[in-house]
C-alpha positions as CSV (number, residue, x, y, z in Angstrom):
1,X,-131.7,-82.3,-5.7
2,X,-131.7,-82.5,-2.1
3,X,-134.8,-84.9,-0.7
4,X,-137.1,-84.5,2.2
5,X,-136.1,-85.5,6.0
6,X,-135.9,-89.1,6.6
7,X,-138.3,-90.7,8.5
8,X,-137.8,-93.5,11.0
9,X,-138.8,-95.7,8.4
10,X,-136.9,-94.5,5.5
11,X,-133.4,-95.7,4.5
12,X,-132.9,-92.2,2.6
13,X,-130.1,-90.6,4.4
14,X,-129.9,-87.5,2.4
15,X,-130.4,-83.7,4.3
16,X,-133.5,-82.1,3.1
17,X,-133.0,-78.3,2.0
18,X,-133.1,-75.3,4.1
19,X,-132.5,-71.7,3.0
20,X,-131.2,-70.9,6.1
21,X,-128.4,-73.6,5.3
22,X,-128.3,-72.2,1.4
23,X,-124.3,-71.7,0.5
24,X,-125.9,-69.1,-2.0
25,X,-128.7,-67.1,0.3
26,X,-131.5,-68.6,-1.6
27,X,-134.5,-68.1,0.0
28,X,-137.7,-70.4,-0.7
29,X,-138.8,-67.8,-3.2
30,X,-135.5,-68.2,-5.1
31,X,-136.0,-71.7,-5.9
32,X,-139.6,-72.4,-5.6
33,X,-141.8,-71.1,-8.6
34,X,-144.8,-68.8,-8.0
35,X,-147.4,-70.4,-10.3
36,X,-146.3,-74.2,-11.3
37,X,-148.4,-74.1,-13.9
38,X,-147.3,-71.0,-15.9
39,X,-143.7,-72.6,-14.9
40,X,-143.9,-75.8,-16.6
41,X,-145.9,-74.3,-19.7
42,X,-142.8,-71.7,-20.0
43,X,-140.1,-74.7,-19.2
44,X,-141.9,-77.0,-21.9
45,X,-142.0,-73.9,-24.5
46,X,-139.0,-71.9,-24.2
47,X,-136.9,-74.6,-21.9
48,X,-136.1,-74.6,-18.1
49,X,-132.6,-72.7,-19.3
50,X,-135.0,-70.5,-21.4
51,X,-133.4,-70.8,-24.3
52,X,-135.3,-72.7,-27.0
53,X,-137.7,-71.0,-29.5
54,X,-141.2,-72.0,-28.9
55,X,-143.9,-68.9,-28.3
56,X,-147.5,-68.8,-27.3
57,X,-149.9,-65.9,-26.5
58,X,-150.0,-64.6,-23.0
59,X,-152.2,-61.7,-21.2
60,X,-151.0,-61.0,-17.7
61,X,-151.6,-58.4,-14.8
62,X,-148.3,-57.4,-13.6
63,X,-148.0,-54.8,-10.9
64,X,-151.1,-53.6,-11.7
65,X,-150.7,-53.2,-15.4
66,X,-152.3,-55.4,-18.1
67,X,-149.4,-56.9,-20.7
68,X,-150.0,-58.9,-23.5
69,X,-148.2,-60.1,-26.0
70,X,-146.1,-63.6,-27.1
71,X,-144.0,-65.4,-25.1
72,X,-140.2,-66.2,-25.8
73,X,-137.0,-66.7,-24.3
74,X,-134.5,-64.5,-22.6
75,X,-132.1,-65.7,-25.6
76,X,-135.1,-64.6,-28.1
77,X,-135.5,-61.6,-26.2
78,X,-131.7,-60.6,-25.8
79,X,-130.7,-61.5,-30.1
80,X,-134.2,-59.6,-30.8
81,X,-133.1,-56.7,-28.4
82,X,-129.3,-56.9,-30.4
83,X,-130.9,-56.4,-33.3
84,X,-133.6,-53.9,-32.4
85,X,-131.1,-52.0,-31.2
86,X,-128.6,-51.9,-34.3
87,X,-131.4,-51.4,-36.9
88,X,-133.3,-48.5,-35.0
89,X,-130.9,-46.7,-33.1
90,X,-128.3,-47.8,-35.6
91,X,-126.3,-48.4,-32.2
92,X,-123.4,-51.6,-33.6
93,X,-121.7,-50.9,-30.6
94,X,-124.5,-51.1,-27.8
95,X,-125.8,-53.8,-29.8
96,X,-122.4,-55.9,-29.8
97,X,-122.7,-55.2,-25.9
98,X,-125.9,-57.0,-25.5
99,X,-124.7,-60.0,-27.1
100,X,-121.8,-59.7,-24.4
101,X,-124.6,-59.4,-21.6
102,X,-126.6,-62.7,-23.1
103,X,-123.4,-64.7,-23.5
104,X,-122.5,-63.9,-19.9
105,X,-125.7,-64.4,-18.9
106,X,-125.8,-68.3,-21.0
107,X,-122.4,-68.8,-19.4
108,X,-123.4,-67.8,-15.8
109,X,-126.4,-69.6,-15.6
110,X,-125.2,-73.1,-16.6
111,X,-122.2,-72.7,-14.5
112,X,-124.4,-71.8,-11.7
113,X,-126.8,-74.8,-12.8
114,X,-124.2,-77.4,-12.8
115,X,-122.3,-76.0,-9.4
116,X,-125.6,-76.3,-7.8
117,X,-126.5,-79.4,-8.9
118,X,-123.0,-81.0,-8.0
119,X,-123.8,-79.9,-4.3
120,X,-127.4,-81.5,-4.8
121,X,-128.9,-78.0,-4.1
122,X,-132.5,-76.8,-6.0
123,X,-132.1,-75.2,-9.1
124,X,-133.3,-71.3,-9.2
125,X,-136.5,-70.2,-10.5
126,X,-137.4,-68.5,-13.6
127,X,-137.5,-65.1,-12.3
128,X,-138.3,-63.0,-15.6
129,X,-141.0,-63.5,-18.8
130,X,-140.0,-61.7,-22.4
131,X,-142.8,-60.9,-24.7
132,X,-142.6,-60.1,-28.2
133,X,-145.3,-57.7,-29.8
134,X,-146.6,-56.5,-26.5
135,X,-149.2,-54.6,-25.7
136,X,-149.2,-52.6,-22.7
137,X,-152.9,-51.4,-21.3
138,X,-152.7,-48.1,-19.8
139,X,-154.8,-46.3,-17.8
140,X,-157.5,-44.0,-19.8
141,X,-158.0,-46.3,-22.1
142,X,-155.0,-45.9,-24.1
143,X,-152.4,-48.7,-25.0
144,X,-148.7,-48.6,-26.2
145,X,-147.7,-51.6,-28.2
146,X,-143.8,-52.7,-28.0
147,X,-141.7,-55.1,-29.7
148,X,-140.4,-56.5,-26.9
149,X,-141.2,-56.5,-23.4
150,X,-139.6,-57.9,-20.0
151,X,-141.3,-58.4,-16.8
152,X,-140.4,-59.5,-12.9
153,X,-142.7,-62.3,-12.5
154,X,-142.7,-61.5,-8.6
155,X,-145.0,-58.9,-9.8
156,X,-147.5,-61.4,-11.5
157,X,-150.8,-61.3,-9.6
158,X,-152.9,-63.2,-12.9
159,X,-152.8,-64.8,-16.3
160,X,-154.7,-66.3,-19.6
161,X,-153.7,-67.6,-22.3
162,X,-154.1,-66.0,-25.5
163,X,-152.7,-62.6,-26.5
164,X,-154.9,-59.3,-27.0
165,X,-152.4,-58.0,-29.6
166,X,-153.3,-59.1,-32.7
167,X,-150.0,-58.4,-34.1
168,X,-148.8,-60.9,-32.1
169,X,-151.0,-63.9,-33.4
């Protein structure tokens, strides 16, 4: 990854990174998380490529809207979504498509990963969360549980720990 400026003193000779100077458009917000701390406890649980199977309870304003529910990776998310999919709309086809979309997606991000990383560029940001057993708080009062959920974390103004749906513990 690229380093800071060098100083005066500093026998580092490596450019620091700009997004003005970004080959991809990346902006800061591209490649800076929003809340380090809820981005190493998702790296750590369901992996920087999010990909690995590890879950904990979440409860998060988003947008205005109170979620909750567990977290778990895009690749939990899309093979749960597959088979969600086949077994209640009894859709093989639109299932056997999303597996196509999280293949492409695997494939797209590592080659992305590596190309970037070649050219000593940042990584990108997690830019998504998926919950399982979600509960979304509406207003009135009223809730509607899901079993899966998928949020823009731009749109993440708070969080805890711990998920509301019981289901889901």
């Amino acid at each position: 990854m690229m380093t800071a400026e060098p100083t005066p003193d500093s026998t580092d000779d490596k450019p620091r990174w700009r997004p003005q100077d970004d080959p991809d458009g990346l902006s800061r917000e591209d490649v800076s998380p929003r809340d380090l701390p809820l981005h190493y406890m998702l790296s750590t649980t369901v992996g920087f490529d999010d990909d690995k199977e590890g879950s904990f309870g979440i409860t998060m304003s988003l947008g205005g809207q109170v979620v909750s529910g567990m977290v778990i990776s895009r690749k939990a998310w899309l093979e749960s979504m597959q088979q969600l999919v086949r077994d209640e709309a009894g859709a093989d086809s639109l299932a056997d498509g999303l597996g196509m979309v999280g293949d492409t997606i695997a494939t797209i991000t590592a080659e992305n990963k590596a190309r970037r990383e070649a050219l000593d560029l940042p990584p990108t940001t997690r830019q998504f969360i998926h919950l399982r057993d979600a509960r979304v708080y509406l207003p009135g009062g009223d809730n509607l549980d899901v079993k899966l959920w998928r949020a823009d974390l731009r749109h993440l103004t708070g969080w805890t720990l711990g998920s509301h749906n019981r289901k889901g513990e």
